[in-house]
C-alpha positions as CSV (number, residue, x, y, z in Angstrom):
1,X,116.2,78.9,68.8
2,X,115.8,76.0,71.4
3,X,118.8,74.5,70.3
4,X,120.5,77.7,70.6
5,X,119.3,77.8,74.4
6,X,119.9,74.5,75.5
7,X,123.9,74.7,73.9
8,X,123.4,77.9,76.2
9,X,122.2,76.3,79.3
10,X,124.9,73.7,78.8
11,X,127.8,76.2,79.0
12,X,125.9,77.9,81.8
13,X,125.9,74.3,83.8
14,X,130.1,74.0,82.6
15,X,130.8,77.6,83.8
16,X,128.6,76.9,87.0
17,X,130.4,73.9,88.2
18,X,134.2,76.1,87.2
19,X,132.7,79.0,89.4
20,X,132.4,76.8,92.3
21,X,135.5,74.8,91.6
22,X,137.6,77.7,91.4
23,X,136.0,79.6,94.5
24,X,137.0,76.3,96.4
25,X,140.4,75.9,95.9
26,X,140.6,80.1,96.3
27,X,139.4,79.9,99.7
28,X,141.1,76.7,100.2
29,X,144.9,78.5,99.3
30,X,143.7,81.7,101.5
31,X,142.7,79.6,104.6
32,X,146.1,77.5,104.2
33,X,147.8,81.2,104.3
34,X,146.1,82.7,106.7
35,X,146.9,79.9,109.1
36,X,150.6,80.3,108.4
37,X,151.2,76.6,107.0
38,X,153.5,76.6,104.2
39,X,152.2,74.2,101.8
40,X,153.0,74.7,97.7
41,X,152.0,71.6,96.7
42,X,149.2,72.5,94.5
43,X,148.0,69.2,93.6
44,X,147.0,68.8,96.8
45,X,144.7,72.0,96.5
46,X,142.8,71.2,93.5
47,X,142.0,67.5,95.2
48,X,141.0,69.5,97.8
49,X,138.8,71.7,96.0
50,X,137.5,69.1,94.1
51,X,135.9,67.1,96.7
52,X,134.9,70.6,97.9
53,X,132.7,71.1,94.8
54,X,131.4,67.6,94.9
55,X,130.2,68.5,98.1
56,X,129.0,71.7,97.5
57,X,127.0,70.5,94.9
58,X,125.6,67.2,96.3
59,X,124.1,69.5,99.2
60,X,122.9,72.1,96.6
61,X,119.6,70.7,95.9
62,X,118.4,70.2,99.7
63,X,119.6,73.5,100.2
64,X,121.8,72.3,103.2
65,X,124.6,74.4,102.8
66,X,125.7,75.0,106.3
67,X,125.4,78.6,108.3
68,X,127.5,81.2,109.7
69,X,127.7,83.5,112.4
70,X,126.0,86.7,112.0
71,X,126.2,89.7,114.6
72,X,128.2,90.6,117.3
73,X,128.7,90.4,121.3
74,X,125.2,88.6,122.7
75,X,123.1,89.5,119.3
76,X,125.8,86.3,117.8
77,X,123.3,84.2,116.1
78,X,123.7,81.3,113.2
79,X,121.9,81.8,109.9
80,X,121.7,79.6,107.3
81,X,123.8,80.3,104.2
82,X,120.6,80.4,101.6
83,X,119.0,82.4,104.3
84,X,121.6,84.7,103.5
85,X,122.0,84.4,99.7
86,X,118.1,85.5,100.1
87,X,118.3,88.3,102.1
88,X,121.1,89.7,100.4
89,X,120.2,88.8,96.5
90,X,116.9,91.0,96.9
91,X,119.1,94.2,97.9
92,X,121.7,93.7,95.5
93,X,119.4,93.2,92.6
94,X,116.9,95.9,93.4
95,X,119.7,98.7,93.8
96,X,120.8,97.2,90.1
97,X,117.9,97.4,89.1
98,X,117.2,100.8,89.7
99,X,120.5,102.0,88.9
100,X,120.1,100.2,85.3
101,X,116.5,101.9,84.5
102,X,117.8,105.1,85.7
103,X,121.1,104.7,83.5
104,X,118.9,102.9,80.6
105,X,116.4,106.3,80.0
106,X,118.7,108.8,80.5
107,X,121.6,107.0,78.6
108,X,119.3,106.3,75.5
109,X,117.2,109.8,75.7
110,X,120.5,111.3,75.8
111,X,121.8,109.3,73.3
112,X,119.3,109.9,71.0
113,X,119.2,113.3,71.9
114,X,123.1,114.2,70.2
115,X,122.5,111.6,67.2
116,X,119.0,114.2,66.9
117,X,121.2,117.1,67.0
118,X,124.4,116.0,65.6
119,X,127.1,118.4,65.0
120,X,125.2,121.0,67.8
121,X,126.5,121.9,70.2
122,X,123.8,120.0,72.4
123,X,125.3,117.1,71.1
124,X,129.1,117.6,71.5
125,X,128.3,118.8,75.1
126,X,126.3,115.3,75.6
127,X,129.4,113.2,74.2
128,X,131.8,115.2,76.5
129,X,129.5,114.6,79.7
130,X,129.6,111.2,78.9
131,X,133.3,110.5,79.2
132,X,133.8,111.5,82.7
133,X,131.1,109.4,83.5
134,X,133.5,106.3,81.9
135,X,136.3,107.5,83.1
136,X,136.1,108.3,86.6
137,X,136.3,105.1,88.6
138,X,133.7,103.6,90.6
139,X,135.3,104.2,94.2
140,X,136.3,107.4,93.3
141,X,132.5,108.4,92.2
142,X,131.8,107.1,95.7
143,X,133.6,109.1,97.8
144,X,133.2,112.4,95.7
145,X,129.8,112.0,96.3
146,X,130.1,111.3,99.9
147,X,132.5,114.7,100.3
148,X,130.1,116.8,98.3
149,X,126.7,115.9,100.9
150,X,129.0,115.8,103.6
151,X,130.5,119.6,103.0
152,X,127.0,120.1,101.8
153,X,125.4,119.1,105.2
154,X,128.6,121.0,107.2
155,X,127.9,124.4,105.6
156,X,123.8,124.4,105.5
157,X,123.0,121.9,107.8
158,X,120.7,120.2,105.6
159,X,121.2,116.8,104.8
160,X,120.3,116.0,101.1
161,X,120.9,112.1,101.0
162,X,122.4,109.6,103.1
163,X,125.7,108.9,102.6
164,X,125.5,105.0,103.8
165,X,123.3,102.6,105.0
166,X,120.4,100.5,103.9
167,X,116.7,101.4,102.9
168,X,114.5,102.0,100.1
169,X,114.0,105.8,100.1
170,X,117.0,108.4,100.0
171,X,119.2,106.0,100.9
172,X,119.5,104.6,97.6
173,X,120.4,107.4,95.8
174,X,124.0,107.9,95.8
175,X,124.9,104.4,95.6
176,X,121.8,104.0,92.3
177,X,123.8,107.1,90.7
178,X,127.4,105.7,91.5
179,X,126.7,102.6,90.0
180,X,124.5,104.1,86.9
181,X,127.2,106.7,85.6
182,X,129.4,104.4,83.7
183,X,126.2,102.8,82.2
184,X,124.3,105.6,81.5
185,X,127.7,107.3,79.5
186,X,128.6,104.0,77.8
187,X,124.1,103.7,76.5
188,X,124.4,107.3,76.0
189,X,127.6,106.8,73.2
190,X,126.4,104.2,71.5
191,X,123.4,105.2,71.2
192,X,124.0,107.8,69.6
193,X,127.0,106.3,67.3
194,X,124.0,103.5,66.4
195,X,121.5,105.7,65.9
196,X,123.7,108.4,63.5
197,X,124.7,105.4,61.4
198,X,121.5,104.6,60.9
199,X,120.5,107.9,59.8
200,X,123.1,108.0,56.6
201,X,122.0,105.0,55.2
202,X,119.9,105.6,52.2
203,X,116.7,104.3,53.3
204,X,116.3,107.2,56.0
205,X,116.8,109.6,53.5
206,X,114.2,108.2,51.1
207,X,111.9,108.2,53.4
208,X,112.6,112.1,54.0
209,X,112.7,112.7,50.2
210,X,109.0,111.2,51.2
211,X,108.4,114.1,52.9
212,X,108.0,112.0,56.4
213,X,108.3,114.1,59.2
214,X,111.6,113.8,60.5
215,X,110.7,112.6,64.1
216,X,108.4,110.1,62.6
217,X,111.0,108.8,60.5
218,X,113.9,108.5,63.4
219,X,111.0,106.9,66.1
220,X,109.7,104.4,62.8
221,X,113.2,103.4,61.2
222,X,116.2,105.0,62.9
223,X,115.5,103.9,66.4
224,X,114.5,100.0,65.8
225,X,116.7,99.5,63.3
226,X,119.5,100.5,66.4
227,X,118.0,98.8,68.4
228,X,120.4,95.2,68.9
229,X,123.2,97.8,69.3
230,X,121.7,99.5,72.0
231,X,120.3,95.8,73.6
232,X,124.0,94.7,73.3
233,X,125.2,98.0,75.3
234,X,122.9,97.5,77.6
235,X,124.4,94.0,77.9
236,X,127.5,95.7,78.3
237,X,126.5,98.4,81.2
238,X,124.8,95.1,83.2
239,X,128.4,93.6,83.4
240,X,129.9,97.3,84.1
241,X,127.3,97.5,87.1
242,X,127.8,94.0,88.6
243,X,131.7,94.2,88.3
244,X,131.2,97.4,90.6
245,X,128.6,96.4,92.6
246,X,130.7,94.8,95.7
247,X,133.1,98.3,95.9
248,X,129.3,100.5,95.3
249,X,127.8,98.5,98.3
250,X,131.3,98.7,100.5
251,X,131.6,102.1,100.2
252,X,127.5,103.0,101.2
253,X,127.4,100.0,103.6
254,X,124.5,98.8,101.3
255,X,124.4,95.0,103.4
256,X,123.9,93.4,99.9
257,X,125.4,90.2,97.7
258,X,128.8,92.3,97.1
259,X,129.7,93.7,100.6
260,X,128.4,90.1,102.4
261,X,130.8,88.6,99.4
262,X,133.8,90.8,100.5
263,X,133.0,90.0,104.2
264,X,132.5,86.4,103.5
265,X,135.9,86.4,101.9
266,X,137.7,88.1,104.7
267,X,135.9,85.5,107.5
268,X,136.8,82.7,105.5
269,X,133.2,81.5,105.0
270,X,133.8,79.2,101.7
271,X,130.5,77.8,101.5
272,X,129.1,81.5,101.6
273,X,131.9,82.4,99.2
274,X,130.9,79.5,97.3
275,X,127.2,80.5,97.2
276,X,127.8,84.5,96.3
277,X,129.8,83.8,94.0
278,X,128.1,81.2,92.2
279,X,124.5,83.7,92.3
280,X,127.0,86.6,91.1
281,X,127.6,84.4,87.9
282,X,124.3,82.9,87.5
283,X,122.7,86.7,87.1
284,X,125.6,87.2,85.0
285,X,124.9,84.9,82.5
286,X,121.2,84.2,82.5
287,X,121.0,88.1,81.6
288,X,123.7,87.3,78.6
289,X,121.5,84.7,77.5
290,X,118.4,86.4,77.5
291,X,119.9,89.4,75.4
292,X,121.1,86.5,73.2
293,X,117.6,86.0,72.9
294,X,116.3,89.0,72.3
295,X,119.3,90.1,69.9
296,X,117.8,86.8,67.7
297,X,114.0,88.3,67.7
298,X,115.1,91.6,66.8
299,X,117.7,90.9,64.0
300,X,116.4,87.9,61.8
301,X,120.4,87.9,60.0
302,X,121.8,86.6,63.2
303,X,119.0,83.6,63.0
304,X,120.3,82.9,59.3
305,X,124.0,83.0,60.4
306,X,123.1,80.2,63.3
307,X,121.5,78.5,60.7
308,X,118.2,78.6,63.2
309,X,114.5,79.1,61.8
């Protein structure tokens, strides 16, 4: 297992050092554009970009990262970049959070709920729910939502939810339920693929021959023994949620790590770029490896297949 992680932390380090790399000579080609200097010599942009990401990373450690302008008219003030990358992380990942715990119980309750019932018509109406929720695009989610309080509010005059802005009370939950639907319907379908498997194979039905109660047998046997498929959609649904999380926070004005990235980009800010980025793809894959991990303590085969201990 240790060797396992450190192989991991080495390709996190590679990956790292390609994020910022990359991000570099991005910003590098968009500020050449935006300028209006025609310049297609693209050898010159990866030099470029490489002394950029020596840079960048030199300065990483001290934390000296340089600032940018925040605000408008007199309220103009420079912050520094981590200050930033602080402020904004902490809103990002607690609306994922809360989306992902909110998509995680109802996904896997409802999941388990049709693989319970299979063949019902419980269970069929479950599956069906589930697709529109993978479906329907994220945007699209967004501003159905939006129209439905909005026409809501314009008919009753009583508003529900907020329909944008920041705060930890009912302004989280349209963008928490925008970015939990394609989560919650991809836990909620494997789930309940897993967890029917599971319940064919002959060792579930000689425990009913038993005479086991049946929701003793499915909460002993059925539901661990699904369990590193359900871990792995879960892995799955994280990547669905922080792929949509800069359009989720756009279209609420949630001032988090996506919409700052998006405005970053568009004000030519490549160190913040640089830094967004680079925290986008760290979450990324330090929540790969530590569902790596877990997948290894659950299933002792994939330990044998490593050849680990």
């Amino acid at each position: 297992m240790t060797r396992f992680v450190l192989r991991r932390m080495g390709a996190i380090l590679l990956i790292s050092l390609a994020i910022v790399f990359f991000c570099a000579l991005g910003m590098r080609m968009t500020v050449n554009s935006s300028a209006g200097i025609p310049d297609y010599n693209i050898a010159r942009f990866v030099v470029r970009a490489a002394a950029d990401t020596v840079a960048y990373v030199r300065n990483l450690p001290t934390g000296n990262l340089g600032s940018v302008v925040r605000g408008r008219g007199r309220s103009r003030t420079s912050v520094p970049v981590t200050t930033v990358l602080v402020d904004t992380y902490g809103k990002s990942m607690g609306l994922l959070l809360i989306s992902l715990l909110f998509a995680a119980v109802l996904g896997i309750g409802a999941g388990a709920l049709a693989a319970y019932w299979e063949g019902s018509p419980v269970s069929v109406g479950l599956l069906t729910t589930t697709l529109l929720g993978i479906s329907l695009p994220t945007f699209l989610a967004a501003l159905l939502l939006q129209v439905v309080e909005i026409t809501w509010y314009r008919r009753t005059g009583v508003r529900l939810v907020p329909v944008g802005g920041f705060g930890w009370d009912s302004h989280v939950v349209l963008p928490a339920l925008v970015l939990a639907a394609r989560p919650l319907a991809q836990l909620a379908r494997i789930t309940c693929v897993s967890m029917s498997e599971v319940a064919h194979q002959d060792f579930v039905r000689t425990a009913l021959a038993k005479g086991l109660p049946r929701r003793q047998v499915w909460s002993d046997h059925v539901l661990p023994n699904a369990a590193v498929s359900i871990l792995t959609a879960l892995g799955v649904s994280v990547r669905f949620s922080l792929g949509s999380l800069p359009v989720v926070e756009y279209f609420f004005g949630w001032p988090g790590l996506g919409a700052t990235l998006l405005d970053a980009i568009r004000m030519r800010h490549v160190n913040l770029v640089i830094t967004l980025a680079l925290a986008l793809g760290l979450t990324f894959m330090s929540i790969n490896l530590l569902l790596d991990v877990a997948y290894r303590k659950l299933d002792p085969r994939l330990r044998v297949a490593s050849g680990e201990q």
